[in-house]
DSSP file (Angstrom, degrees, kcal/mol; ACC not computed):
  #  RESIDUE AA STRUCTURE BP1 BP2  ACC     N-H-->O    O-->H-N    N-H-->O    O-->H-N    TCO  KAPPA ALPHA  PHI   PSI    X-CA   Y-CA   Z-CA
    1    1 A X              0   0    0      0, 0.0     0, 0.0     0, 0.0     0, 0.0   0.000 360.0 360.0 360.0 119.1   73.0   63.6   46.6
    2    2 A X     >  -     0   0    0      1,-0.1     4,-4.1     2,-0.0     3,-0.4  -0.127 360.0-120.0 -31.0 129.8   77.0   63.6   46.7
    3    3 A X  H  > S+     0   0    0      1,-0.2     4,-0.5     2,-0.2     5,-0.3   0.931 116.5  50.7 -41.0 -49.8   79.0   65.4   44.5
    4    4 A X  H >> S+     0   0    0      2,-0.2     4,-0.7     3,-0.2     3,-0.5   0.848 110.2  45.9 -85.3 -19.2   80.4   61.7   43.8
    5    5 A X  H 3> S+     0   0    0     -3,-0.4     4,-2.5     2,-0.2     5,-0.3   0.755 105.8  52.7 -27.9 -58.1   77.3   60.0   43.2
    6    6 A X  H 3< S+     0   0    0     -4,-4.1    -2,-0.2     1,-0.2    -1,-0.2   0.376 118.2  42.4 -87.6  27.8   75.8   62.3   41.2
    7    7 A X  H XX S+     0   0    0     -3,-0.5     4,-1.6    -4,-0.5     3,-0.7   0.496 116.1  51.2 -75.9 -33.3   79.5   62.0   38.8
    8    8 A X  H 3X S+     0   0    0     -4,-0.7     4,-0.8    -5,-0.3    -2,-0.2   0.848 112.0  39.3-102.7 -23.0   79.2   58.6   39.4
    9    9 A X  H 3X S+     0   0    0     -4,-2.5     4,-1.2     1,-0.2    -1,-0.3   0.599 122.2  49.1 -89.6 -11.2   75.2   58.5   38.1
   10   10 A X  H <4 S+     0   0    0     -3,-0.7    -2,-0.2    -5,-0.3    -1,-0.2   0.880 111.2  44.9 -69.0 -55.8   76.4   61.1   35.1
   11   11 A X  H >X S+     0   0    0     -4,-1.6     4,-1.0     1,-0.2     3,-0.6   0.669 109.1  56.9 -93.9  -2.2   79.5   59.0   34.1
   12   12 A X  H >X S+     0   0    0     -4,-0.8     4,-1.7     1,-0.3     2,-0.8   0.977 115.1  41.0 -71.7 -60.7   77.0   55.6   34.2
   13   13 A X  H 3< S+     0   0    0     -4,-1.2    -1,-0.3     1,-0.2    -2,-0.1  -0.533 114.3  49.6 -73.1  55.5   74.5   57.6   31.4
   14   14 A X  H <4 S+     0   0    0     -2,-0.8     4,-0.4    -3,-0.6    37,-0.4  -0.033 117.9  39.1-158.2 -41.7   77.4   59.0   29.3
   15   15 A X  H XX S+     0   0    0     -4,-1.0     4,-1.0    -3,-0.8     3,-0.7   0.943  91.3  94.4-101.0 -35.4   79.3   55.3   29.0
   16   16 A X  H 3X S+     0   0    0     -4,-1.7     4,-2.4     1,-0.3    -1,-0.2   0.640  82.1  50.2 -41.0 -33.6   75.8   53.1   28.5
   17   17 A X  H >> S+     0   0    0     -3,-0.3     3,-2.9     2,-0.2     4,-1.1   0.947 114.2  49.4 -60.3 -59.4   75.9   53.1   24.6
   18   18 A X  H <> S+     0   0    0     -3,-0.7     4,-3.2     1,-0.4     5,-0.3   0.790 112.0  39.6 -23.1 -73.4   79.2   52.0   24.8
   19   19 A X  H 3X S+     0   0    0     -4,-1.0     4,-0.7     2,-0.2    -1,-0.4   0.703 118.8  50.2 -75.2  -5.2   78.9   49.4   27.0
   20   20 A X  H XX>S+     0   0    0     -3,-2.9     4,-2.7    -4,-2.4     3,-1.9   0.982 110.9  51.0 -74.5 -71.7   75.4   48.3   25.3
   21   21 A X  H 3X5S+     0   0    0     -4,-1.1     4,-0.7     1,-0.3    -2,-0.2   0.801 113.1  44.1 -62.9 -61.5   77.0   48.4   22.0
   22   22 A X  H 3X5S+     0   0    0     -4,-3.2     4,-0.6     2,-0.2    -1,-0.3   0.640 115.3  48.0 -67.7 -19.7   80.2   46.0   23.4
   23   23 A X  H XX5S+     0   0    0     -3,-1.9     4,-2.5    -4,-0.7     3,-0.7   0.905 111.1  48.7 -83.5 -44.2   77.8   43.5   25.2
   24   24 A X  H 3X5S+     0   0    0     -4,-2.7     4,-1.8     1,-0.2     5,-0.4   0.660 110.6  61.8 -62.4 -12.0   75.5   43.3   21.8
   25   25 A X  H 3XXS+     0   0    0     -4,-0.7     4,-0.9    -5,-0.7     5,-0.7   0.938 111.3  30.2 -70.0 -50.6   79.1   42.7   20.4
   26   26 A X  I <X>S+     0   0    0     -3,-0.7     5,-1.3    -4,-0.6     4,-0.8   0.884 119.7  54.6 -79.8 -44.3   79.8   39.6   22.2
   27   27 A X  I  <5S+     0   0    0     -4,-2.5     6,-3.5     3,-0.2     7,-0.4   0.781 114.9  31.3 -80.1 -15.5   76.9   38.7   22.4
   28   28 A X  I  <5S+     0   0    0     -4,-1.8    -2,-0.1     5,-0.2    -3,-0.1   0.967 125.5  38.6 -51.3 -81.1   75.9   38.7   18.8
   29   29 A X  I  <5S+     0   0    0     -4,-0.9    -3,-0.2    -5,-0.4    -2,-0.1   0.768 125.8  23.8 -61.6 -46.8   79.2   37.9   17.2
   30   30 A X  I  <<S+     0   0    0     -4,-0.8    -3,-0.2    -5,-0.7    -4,-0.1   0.827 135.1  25.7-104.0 -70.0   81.1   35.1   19.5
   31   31 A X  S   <S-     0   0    0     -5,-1.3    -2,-0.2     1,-0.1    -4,-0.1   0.554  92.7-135.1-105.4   4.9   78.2   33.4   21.4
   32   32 A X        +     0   0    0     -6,-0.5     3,-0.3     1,-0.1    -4,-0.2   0.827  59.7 134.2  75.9   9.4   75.2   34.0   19.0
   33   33 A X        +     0   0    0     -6,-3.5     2,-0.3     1,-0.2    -5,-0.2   0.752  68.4  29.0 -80.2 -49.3   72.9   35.0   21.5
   34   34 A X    >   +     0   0    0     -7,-0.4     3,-1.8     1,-0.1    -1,-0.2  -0.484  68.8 147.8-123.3  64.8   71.2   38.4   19.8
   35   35 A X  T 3  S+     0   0    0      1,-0.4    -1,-0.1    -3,-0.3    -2,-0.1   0.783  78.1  43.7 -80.5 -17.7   71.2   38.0   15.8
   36   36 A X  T 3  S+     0   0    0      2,-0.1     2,-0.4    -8,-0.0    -1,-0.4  -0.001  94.7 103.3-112.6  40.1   68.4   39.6   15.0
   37   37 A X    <   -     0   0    0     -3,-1.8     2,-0.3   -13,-0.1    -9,-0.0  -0.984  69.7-126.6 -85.9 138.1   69.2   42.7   17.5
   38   38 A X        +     0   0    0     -2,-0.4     3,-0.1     1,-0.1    -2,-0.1  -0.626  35.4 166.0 -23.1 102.0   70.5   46.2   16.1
   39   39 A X        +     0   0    0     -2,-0.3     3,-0.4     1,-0.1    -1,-0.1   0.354  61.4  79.5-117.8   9.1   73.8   47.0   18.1
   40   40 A X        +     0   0    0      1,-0.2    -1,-0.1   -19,-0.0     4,-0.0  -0.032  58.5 124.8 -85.1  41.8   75.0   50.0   15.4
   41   41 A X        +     0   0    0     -3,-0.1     2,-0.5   -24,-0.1    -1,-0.2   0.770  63.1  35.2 -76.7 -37.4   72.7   52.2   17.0
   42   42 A X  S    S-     0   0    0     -3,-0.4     2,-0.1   -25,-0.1    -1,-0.0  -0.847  86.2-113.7-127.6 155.0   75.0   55.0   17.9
   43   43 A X     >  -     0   0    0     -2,-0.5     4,-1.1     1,-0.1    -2,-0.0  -0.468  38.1-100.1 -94.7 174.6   78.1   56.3   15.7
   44   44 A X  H  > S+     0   0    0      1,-0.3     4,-1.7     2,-0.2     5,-0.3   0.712 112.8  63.4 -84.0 -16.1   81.3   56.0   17.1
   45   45 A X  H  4 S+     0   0    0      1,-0.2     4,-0.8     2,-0.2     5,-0.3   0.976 103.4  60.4 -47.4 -71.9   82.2   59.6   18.5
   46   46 A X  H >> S+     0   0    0      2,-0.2     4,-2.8     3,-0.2     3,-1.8   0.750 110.6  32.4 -19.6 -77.3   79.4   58.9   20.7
   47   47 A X  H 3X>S+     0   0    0     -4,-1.1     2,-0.9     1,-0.3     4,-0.7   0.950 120.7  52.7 -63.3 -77.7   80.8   55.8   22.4
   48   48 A X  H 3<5S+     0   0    0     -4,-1.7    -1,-0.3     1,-0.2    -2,-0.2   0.462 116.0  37.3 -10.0 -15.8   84.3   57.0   22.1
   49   49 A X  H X>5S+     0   0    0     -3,-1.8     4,-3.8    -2,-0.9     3,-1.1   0.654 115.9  54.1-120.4 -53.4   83.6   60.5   23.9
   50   50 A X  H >X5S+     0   0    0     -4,-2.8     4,-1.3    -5,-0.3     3,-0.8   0.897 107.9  50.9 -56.1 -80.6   81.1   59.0   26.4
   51   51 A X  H 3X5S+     0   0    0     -4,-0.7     4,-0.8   -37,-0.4    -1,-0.3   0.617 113.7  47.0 -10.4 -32.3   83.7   56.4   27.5
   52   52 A X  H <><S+     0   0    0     -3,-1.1     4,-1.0    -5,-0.5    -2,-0.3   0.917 111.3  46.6 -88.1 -48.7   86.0   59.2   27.9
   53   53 A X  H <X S+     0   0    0     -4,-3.8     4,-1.5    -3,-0.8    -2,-0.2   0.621 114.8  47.6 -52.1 -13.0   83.8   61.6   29.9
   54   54 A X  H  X S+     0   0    0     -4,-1.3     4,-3.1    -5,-0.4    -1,-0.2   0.907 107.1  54.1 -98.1 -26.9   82.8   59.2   31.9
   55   55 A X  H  < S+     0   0    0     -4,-0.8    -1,-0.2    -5,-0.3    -2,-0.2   0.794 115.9  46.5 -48.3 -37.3   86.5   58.0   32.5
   56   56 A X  H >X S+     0   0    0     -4,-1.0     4,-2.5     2,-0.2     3,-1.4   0.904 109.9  49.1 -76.4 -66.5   87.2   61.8   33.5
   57   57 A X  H 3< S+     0   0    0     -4,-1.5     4,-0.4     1,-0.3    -2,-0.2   0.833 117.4  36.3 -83.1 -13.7   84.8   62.2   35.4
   58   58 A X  T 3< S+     0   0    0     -4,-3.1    24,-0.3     2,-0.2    -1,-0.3   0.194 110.1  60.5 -76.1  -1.6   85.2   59.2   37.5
   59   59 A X  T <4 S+     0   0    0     -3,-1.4    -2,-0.2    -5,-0.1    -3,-0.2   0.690  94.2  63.6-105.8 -13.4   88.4   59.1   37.5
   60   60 A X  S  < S+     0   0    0     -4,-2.5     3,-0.2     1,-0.2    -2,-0.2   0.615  94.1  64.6 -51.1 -34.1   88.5   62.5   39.1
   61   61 A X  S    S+     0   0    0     -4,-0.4    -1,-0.2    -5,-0.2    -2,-0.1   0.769  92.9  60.9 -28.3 -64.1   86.9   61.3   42.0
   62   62 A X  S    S+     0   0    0     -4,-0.2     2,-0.4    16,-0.1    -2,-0.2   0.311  82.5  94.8 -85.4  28.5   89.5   59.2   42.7
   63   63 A X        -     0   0    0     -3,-0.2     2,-0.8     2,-0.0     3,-0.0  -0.750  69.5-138.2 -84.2 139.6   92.1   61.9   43.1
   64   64 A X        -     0   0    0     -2,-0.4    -2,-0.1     1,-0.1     3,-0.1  -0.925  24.3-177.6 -86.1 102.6   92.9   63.2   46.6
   65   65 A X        +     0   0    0     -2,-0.8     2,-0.3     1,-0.1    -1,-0.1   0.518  65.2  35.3 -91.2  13.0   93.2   67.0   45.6
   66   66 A X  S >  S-     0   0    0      1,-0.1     3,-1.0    -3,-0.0    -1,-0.1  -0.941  86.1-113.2-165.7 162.0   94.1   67.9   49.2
   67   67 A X  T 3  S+     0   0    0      1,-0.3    -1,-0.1    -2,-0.3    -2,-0.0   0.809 113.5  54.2 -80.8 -28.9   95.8   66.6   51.7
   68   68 A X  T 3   +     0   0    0      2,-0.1    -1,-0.3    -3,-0.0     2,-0.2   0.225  69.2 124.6 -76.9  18.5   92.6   66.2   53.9
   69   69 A X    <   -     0   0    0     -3,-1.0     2,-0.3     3,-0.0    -5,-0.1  -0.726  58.0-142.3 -89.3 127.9   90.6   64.1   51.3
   70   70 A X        -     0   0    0     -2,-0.2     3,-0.4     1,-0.1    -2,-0.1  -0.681   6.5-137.9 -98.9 159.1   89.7   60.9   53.4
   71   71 A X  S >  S+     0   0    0     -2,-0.3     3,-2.7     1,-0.2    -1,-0.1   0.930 101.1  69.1 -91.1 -47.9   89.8   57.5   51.0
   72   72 A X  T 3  S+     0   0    0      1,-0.4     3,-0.3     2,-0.1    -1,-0.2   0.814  92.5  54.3 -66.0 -25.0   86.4   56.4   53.0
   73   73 A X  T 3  S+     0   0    0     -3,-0.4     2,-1.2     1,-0.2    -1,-0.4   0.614  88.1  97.7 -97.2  16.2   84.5   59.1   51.3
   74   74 A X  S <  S-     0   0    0     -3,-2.7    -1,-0.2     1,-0.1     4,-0.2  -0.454  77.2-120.1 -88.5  62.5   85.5   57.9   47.9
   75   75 A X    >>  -     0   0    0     -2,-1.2     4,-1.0    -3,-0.3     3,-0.6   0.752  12.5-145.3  -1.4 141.6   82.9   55.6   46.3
   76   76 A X  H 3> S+     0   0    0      1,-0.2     4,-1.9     2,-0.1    -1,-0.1   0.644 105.3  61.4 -78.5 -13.4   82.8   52.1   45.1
   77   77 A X  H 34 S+     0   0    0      2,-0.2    -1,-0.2     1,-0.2     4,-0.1   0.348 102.9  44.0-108.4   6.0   80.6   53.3   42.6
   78   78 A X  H <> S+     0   0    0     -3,-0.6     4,-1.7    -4,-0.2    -1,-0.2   0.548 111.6  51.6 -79.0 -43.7   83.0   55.6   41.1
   79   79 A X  H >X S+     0   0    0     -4,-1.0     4,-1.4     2,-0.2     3,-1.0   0.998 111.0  53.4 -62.7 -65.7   85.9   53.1   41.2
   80   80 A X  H 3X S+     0   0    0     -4,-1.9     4,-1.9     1,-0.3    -1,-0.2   0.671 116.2  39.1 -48.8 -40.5   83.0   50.5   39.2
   81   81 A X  H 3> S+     0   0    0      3,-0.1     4,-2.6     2,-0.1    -1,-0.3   0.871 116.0  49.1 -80.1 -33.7   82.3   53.2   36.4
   82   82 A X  H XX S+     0   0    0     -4,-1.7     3,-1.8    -3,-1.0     4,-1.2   0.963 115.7  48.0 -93.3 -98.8   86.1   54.4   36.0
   83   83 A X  H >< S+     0   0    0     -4,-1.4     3,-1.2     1,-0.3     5,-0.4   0.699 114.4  39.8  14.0 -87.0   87.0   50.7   35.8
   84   84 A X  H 3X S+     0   0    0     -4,-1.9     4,-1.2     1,-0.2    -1,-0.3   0.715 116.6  53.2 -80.7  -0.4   84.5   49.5   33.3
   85   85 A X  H <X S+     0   0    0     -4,-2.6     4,-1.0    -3,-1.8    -1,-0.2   0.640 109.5  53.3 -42.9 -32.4   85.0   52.9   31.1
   86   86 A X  H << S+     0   0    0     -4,-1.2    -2,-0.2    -3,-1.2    -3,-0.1   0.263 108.5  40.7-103.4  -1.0   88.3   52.3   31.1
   87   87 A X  H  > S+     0   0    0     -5,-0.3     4,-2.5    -4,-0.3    -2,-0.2   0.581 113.3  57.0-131.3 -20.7   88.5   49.0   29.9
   88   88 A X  H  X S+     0   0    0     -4,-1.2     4,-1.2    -5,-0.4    -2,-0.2   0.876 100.8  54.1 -69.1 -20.5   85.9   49.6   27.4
   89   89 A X  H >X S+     0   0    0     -4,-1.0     4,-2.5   -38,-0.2     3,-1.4   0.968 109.7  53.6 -43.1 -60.2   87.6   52.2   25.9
   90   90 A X  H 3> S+     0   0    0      1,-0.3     4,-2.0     2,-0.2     5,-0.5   0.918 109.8  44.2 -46.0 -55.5   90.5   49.7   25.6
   91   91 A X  H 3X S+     0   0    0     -4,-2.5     4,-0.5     2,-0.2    -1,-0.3   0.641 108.7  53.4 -78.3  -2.0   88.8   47.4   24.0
   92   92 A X  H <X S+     0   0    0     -3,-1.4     4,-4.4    -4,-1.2     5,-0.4   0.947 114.4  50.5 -63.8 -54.8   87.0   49.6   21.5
   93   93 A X  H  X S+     0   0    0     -4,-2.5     4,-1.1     1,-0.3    -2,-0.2   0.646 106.8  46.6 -55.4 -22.7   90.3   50.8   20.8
   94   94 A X  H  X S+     0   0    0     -4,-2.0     4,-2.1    -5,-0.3    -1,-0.3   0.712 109.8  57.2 -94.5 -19.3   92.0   47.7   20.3
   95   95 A X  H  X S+     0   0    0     -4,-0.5     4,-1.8    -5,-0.5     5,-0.3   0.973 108.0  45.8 -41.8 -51.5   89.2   46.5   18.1
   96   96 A X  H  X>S+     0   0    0     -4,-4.4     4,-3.0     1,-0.2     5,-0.6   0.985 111.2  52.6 -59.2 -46.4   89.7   49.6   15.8
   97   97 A X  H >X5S+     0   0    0     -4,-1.1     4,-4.3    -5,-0.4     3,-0.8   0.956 112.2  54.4 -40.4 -62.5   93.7   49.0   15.7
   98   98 A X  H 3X5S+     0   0    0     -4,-2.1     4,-1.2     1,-0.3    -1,-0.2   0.776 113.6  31.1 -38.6 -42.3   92.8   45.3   14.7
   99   99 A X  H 3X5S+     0   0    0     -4,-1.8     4,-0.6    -3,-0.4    -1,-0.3   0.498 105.8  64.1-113.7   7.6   90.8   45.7   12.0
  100  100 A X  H <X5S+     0   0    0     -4,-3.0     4,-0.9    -3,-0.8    -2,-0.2   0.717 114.7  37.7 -81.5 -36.9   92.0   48.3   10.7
  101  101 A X  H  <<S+     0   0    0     -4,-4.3    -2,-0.2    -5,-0.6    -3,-0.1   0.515 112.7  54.9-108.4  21.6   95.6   46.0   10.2
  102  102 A X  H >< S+     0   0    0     -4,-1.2     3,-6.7    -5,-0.2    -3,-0.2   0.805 102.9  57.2 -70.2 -60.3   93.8   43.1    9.4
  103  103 A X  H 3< S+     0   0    0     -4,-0.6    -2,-0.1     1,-0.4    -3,-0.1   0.704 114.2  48.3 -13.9 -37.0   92.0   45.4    6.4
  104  104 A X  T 3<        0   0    0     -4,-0.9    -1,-0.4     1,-0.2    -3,-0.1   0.530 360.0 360.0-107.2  -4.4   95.4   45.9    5.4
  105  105 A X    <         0   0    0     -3,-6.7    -1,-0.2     0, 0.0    -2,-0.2   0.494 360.0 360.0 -88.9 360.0   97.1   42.4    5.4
């Protein structure tokens, strides 16, 4: 197994609550899909830190750290975790921002 595979199969178990937690989000709360599931299962460091390690470590991958790093040997499947770490982060984060100033209006 590749050094970038096995980040890429690392930063996949690190971001899962996360992204479990934000699909039981949508899919509870706007389409109605999962009411009687449990999606507060893990507290928030967890998804917040995992989302970040995984961001890290998949986004490190896609660094050339020498001038001979060829773009071919750089995974799709690095790019695909780094991505959706990185826009779940956002949107945990823009959640928090939100309700924390609605709370306050």
């Amino acid at each position: 197994m590749s050094r970038n595979s096995l980040l890429g199969w690392l930063g996949l178990g690190v971001a899962l609550p996360a992204l479990y937690f934000v699909t039981g989000s949508i899919l509870k709360y706007e389409l109605h899909l999962l009411d009687t599931v449990e999606i507060y299962v893990f507290p928030p460091w967890v998804l917040i830190g995992g989302l970040t390690l995984a961001l890290l470590l998949n986004g490190s991958t896609l660094i050339p750290w020498n001038r001979q790093s060829d773009a071919c040997t750089r995974s799709i499947f690095n790019r695909v975790i780094a991505l959706a770490s990185g826009l779940c982060l956002l949107v945990l984060l823009l959640y928090v921002i939100v309700e924390n100033l609605s709370e306050h209006s």
